[in-house]
Z-matrix of the N, CA and C atoms (Angstrom, degrees):
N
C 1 1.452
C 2 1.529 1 109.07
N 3 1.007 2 108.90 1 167.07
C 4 1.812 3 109.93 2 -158.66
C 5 2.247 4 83.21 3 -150.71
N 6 1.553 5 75.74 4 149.79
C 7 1.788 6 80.41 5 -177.03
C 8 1.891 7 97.11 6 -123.94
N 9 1.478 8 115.43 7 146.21
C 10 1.347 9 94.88 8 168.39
C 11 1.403 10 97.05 9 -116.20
N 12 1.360 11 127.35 10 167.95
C 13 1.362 12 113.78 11 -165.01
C 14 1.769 13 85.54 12 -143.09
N 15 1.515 14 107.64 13 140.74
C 16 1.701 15 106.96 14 178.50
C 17 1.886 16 96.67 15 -136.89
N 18 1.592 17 95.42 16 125.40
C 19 1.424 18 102.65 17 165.96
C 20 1.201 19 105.11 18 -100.87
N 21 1.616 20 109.62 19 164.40
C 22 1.603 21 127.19 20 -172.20
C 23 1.729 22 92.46 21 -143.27
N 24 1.150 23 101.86 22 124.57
C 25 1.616 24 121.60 23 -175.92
C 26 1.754 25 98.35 24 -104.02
N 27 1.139 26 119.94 25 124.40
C 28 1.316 27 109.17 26 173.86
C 29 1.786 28 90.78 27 -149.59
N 30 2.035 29 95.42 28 126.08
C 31 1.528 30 116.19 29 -171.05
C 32 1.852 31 103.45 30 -80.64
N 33 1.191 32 123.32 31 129.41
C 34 1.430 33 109.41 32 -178.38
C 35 1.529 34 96.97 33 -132.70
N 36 2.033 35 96.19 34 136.63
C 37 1.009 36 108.29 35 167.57
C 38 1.715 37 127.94 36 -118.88
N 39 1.350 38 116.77 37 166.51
C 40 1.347 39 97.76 38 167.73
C 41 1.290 40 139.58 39 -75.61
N 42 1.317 41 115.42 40 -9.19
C 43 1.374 42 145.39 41 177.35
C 44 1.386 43 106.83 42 -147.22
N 45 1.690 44 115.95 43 159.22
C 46 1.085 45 143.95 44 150.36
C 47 1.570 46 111.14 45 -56.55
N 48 1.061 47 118.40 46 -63.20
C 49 1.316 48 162.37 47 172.33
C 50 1.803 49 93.95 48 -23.99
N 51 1.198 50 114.93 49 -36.28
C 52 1.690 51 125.19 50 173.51
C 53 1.422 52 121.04 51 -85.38
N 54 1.587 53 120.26 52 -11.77
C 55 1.562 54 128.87 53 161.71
C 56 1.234 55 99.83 54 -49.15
N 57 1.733 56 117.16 55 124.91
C 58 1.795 57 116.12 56 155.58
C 59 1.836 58 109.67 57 -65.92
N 60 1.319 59 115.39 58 -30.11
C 61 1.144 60 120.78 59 -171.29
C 62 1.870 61 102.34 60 -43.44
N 63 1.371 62 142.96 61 141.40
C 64 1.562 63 114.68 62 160.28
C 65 1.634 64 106.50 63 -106.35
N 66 1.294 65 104.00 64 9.75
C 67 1.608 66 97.38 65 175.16
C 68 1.685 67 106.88 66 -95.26
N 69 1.352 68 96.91 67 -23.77
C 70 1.910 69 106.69 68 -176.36
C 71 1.545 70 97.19 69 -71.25
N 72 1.553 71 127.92 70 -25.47
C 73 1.223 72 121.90 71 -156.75
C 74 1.363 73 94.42 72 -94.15
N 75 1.744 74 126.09 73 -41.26
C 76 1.125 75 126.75 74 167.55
C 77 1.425 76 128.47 75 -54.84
N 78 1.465 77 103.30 76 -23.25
C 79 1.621 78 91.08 77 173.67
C 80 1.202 79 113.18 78 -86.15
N 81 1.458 80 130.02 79 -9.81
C 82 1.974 81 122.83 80 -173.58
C 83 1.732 82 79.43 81 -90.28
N 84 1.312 83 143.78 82 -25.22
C 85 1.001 84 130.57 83 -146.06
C 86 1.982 85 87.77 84 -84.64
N 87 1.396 86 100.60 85 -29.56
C 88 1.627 87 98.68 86 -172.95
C 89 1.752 88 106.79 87 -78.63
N 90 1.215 89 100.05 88 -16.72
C 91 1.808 90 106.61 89 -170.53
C 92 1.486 91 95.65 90 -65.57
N 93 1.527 92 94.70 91 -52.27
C 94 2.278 93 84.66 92 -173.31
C 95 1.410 94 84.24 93 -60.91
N 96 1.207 95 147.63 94 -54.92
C 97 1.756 96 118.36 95 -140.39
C 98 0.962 97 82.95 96 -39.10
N 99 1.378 98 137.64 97 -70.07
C 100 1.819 99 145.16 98 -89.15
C 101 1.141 100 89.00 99 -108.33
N 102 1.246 101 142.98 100 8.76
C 103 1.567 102 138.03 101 159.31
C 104 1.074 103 111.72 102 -69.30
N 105 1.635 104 102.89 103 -39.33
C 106 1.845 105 98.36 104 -171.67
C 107 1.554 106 104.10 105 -65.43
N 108 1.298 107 140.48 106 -39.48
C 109 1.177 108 145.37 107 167.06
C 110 1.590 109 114.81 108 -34.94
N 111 1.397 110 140.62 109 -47.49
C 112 1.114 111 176.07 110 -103.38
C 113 1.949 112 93.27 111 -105.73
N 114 1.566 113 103.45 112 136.60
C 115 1.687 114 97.20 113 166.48
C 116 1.454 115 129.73 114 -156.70
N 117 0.966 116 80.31 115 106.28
C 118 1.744 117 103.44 116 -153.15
C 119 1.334 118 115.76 117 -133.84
N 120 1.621 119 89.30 118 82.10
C 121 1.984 120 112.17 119 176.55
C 122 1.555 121 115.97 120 -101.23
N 123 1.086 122 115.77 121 -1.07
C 124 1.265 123 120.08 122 155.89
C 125 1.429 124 144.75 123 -93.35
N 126 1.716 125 92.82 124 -31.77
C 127 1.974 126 102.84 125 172.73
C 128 1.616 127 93.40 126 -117.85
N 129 0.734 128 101.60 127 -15.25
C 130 2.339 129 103.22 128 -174.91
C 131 1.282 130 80.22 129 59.22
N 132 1.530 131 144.30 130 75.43
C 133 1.480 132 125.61 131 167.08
C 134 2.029 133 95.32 132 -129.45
N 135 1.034 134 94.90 133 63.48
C 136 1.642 135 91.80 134 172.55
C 137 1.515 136 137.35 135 -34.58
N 138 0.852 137 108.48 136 152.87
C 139 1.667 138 98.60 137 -159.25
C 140 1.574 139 94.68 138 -162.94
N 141 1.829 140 115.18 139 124.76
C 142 1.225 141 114.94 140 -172.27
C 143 1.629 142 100.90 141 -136.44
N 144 1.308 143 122.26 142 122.27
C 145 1.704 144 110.03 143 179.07
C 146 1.944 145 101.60 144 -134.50
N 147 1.446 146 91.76 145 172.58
C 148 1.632 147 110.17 146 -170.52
C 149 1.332 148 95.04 147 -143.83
N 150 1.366 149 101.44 148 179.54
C 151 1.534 150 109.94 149 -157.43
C 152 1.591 151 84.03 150 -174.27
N 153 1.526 152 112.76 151 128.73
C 154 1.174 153 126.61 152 -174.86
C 155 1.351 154 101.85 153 -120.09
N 156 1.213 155 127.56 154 132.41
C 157 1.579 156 145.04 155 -168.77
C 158 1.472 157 109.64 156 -87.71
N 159 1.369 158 140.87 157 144.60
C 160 1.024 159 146.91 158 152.39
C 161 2.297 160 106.39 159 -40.75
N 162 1.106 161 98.72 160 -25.96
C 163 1.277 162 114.35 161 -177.02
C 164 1.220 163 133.11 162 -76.64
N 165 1.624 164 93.21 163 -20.23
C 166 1.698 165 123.19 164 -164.15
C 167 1.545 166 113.79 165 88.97
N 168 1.300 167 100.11 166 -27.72
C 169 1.650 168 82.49 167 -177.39
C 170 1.549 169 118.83 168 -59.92
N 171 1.867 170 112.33 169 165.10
C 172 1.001 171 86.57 170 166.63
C 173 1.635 172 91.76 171 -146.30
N 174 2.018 173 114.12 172 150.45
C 175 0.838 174 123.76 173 -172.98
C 176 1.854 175 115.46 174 -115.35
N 177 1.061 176 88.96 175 145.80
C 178 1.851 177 89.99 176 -161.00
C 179 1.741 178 113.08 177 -108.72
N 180 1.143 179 135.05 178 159.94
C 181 1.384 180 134.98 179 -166.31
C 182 1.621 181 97.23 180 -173.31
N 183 1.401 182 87.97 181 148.69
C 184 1.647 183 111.66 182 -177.96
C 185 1.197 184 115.26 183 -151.82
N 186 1.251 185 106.99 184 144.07
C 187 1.660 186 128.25 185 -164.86
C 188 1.400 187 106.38 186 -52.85
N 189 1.811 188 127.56 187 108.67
C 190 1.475 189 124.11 188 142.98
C 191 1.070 190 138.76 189 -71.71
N 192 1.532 191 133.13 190 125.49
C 193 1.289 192 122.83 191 -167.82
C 194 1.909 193 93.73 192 -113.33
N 195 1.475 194 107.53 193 166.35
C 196 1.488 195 112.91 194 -153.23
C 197 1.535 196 72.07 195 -149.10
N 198 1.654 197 119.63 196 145.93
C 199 1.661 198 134.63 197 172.73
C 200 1.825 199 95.03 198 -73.57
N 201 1.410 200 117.85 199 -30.55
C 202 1.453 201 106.71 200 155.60
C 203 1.545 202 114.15 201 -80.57
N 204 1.653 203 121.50 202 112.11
C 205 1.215 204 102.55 203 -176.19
C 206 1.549 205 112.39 204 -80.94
N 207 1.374 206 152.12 205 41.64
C 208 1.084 207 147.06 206 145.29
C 209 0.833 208 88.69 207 -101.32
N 210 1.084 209 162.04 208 76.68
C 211 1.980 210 154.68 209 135.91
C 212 1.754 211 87.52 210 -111.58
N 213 1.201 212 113.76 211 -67.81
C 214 1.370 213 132.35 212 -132.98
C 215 2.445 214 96.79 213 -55.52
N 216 0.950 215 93.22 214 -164.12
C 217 1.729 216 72.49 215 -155.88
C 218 1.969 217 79.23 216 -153.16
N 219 1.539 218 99.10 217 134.52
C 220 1.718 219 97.61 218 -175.51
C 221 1.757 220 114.64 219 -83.32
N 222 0.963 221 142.35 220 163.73
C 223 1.181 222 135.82 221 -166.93
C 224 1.791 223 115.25 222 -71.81
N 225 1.341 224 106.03 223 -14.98
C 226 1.633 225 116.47 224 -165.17
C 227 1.150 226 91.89 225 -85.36
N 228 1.448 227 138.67 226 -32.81
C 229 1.026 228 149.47 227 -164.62
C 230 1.392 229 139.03 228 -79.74
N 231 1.713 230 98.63 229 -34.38
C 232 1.641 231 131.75 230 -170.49
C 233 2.029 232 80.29 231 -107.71
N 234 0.884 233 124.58 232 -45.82
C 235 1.900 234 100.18 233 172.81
C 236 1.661 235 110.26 234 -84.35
N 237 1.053 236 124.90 235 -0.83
C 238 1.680 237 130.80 236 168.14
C 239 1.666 238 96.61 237 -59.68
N 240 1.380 239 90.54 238 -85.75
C 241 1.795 240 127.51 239 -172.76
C 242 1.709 241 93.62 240 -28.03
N 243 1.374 242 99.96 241 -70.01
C 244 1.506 243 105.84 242 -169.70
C 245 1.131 244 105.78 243 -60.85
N 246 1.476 245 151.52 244 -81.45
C 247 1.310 246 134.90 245 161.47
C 248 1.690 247 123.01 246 4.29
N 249 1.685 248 110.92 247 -68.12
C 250 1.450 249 100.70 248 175.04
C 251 1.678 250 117.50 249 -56.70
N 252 1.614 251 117.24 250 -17.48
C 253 1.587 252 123.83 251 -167.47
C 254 1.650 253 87.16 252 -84.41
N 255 1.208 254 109.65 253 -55.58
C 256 1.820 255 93.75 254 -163.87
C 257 0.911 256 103.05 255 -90.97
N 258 1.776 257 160.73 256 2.37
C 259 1.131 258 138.87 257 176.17
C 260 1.847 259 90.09 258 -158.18
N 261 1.564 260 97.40 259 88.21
C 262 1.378 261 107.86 260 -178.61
C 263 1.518 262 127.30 261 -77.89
N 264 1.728 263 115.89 262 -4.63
C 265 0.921 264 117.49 263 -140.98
C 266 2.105 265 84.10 264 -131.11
N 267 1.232 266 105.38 265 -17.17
C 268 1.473 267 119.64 266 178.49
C 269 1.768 268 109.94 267 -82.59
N 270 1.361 269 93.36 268 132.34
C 271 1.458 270 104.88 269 179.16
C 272 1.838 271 101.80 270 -92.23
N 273 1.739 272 96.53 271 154.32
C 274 1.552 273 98.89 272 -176.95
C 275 1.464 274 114.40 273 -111.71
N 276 1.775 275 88.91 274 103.57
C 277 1.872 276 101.44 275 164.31
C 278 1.457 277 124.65 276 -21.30
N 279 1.330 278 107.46 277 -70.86
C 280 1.444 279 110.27 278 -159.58
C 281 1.834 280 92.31 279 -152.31
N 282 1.317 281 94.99 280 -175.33
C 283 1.668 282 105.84 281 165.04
C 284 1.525 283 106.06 282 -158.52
N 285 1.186 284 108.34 283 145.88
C 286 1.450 285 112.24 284 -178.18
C 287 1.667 286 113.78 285 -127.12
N 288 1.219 287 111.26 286 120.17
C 289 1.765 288 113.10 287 -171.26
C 290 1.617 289 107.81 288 -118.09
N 291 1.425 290 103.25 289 139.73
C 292 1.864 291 96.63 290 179.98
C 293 1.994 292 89.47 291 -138.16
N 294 0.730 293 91.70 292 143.13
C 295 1.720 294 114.46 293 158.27
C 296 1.321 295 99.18 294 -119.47
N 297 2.144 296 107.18 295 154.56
C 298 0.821 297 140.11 296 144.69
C 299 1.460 298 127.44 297 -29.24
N 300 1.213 299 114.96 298 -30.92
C 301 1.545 300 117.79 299 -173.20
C 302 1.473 301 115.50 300 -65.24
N 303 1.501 302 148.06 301 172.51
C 304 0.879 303 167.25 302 -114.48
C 305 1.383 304 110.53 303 -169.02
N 306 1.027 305 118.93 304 94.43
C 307 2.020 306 122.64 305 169.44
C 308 1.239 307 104.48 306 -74.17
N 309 1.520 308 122.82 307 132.19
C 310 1.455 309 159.61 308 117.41
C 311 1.190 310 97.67 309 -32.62
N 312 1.714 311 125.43 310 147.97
C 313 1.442 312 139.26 311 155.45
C 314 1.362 313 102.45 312 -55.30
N 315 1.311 314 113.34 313 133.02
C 316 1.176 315 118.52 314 149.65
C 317 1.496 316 106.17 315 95.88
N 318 1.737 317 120.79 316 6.38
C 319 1.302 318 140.93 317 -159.85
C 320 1.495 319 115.71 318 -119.85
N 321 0.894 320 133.20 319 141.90
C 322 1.558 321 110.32 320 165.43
C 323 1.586 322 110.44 321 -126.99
N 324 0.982 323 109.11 322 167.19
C 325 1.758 324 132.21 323 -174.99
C 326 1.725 325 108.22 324 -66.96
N 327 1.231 326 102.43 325 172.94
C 328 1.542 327 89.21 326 -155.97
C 329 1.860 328 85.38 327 -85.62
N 330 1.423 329 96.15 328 160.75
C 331 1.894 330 103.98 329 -178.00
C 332 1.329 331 84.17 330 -125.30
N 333 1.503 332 105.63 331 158.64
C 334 1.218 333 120.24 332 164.29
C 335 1.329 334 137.01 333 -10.87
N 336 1.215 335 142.57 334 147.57
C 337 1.311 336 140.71 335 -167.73
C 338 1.757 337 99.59 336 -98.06
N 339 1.224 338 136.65 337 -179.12
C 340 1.689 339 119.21 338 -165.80
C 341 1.576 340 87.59 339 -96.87
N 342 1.311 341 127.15 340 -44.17
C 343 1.571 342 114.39 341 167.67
C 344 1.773 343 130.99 342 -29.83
N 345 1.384 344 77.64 343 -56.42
C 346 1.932 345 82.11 344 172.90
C 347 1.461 346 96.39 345 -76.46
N 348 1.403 347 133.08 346 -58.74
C 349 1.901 348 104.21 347 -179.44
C 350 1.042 349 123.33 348 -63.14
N 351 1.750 350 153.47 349 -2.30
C 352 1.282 351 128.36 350 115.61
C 353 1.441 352 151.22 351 -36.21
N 354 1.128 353 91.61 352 -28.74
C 355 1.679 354 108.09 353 173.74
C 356 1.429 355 106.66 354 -68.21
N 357 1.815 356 104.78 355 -65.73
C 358 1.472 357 105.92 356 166.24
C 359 1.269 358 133.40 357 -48.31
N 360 1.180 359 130.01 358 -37.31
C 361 1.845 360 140.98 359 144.84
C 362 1.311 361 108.02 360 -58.48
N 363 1.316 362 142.36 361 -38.69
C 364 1.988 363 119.49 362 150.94
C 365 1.793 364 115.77 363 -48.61
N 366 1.388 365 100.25 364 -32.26
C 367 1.535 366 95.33 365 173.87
C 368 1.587 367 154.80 366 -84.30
N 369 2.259 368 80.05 367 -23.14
C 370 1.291 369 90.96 368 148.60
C 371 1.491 370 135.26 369 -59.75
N 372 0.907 371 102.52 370 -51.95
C 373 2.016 372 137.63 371 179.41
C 374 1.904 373 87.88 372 -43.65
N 375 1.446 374 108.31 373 -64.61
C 376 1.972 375 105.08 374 -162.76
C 377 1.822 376 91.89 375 -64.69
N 378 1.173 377 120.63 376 -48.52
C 379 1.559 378 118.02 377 -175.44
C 380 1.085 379 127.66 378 -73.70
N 381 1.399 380 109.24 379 -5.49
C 382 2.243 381 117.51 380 168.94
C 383 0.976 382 75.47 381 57.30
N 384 1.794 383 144.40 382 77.54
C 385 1.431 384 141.70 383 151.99
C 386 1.304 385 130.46 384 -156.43
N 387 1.418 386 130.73 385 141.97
C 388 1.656 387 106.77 386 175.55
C 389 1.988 388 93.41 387 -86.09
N 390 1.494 389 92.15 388 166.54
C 391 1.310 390 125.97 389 176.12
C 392 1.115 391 136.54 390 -115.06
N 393 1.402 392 113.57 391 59.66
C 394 1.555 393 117.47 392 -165.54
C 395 1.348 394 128.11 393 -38.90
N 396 1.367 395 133.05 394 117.66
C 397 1.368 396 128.44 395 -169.00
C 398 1.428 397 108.19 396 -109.04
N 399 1.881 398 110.48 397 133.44
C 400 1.327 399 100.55 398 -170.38
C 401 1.925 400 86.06 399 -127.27
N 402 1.427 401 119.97 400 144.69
C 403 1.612 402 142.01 401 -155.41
C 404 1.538 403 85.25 402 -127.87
N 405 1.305 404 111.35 403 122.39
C 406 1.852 405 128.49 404 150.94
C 407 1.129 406 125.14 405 -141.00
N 408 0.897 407 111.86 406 138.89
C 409 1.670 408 147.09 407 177.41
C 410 1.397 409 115.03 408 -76.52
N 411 1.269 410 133.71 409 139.34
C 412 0.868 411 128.61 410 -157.85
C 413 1.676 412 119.74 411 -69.57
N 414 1.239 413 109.02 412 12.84
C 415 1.542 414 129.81 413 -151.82
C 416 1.525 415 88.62 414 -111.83
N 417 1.285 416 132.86 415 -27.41
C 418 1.503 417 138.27 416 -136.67
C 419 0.873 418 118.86 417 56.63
N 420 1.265 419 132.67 418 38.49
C 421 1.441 420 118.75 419 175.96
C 422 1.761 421 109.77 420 -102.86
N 423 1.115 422 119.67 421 140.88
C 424 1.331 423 123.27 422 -141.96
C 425 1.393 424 107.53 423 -113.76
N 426 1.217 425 128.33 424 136.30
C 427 1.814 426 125.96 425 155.27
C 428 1.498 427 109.82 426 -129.84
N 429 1.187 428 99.57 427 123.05
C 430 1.554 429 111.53 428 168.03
C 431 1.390 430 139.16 429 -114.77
N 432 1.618 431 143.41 430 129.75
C 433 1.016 432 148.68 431 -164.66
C 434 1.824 433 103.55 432 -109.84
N 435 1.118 434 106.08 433 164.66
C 436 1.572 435 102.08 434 -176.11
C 437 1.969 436 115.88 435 -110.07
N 438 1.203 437 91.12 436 -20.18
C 439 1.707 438 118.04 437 170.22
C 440 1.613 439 111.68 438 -134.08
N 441 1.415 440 99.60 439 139.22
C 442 1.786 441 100.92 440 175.88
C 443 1.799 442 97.43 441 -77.92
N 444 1.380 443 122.42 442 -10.58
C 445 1.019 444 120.31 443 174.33
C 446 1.718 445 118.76 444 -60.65
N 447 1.555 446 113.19 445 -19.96
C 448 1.496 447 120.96 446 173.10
C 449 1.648 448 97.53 447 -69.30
N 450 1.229 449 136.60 448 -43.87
C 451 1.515 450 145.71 449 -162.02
C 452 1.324 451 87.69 450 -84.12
N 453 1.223 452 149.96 451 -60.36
C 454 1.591 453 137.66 452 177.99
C 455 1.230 454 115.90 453 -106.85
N 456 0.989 455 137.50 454 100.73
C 457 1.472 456 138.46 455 -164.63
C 458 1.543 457 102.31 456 -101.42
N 459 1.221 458 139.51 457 -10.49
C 460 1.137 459 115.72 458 -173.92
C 461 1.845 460 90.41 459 -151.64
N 462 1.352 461 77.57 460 75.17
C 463 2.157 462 87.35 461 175.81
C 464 1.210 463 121.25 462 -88.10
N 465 1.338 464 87.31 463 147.79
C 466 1.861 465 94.38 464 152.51
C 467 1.289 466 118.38 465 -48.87
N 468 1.501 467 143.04 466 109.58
C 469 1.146 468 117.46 467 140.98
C 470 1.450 469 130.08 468 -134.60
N 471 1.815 470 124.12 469 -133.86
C 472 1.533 471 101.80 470 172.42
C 473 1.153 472 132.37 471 -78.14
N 474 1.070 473 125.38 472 28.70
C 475 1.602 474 136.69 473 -164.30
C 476 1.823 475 97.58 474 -120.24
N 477 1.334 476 115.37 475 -38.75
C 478 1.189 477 106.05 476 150.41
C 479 1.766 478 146.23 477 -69.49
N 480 0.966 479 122.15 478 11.05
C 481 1.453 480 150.56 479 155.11
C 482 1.310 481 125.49 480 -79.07
C-alpha cells in the first residue's frame, strides 16, 4: 500500500489592511463593495468577490440567488465570467472573496464552493498561471493561498479528457 499525503499552507492575517501589495489591498477592498451588489432573499448568505487582472483592473461579482436554487450563480463566478466578457484577453492575478459571516479562532470564513474552484482551476490551466486566492470575513481578517490548486489538489482538469 502506498499513502499520498497533500499539505495546504494557508497565510493568515488580521487584516487585509496588512498586504504591502496596494493592488492586493485594493482588490479585498473591492470584494466588500460587491456585497452591496449581492441578492440573497432566500439564504441572506452574502457573498462579495473581485478578480484582479494581469492589467490591474479589477472586476467585481456577487452572489445571485434564484427561488430555484440551482439558477442562482456564486459571486467568484459572476466576477470570473465577467472578467473573461470585459477583458478577454487579460489573465487573472488573484481573486478575493468575503462573506458576511464572522470567524471564531481557529475557524475560517467560508472558501469557495468546489464549483467555483473548478472554474478557478479551468483558469489557471487557460492562463499558464497560479491564482492567488484571498478569503475575508467580515472582520477583515484574511486567509490566503497562492494557487487555487492548494483548495483542489487533485482536479478535474484538461489532461483528463
Amino acid at each position: 500500500m502506498n499513502e499520498i499525503s497533500i499539505n495546504l499552507t494557508i497565510r493568515c492575517y488580521d487584516s487585509y489592511e496588512e498586504l504591502s501589495d496596494p493592488d492586493e489591498r485594493r482588490l479585498c477592498n473591492s470584494a466588500f463593495e460587491s456585497l452591496n451588489h449581492a441578492y440573497a432573499p432566500y439564504s441572506n448568505y452574502k457573498v462579495g468577490a473581485a478578480v484582479l487582472l494581469d492589467d490591474n483592473h479589477i472586476v467585481e461579482g456577487s452572489n445571485q440567488e434564484n427561488a430555484v436554487f440551482p439558477l442562482g450563480l456564486c459571486a467568484e463566478r459572476v466576477a470570473i465570467f465577467s472578467s473573461n466578457t470585459l477583458y478577454p484577453k487579460a489573465k487573472i492575478k488573484a481573486i478575493a472573496v468575503v462573506t458576511l459571516g464572522e470567524v471564531e479562532k481557529g475557524k475560517y470564513p467560508g472558501f469557495p464552493c468546489g464549483s467555483c474552484r473548478q472554474v478557478m482551476i479551468d483558469m489557471e490551466y487557460r492562463h499558464q498561471q497560479n491564482i492567488k486566492v484571498f478569503v475575508l470575513d467580515k472582520n477583515k481578517n484574511l486567509f490566503v493561498v497562492d494557487s487555487v490548486k492548494e483548495l483542489l489538489p487533485i482536479a478535474f482538469d484538461h489532461s483528463a479528457l
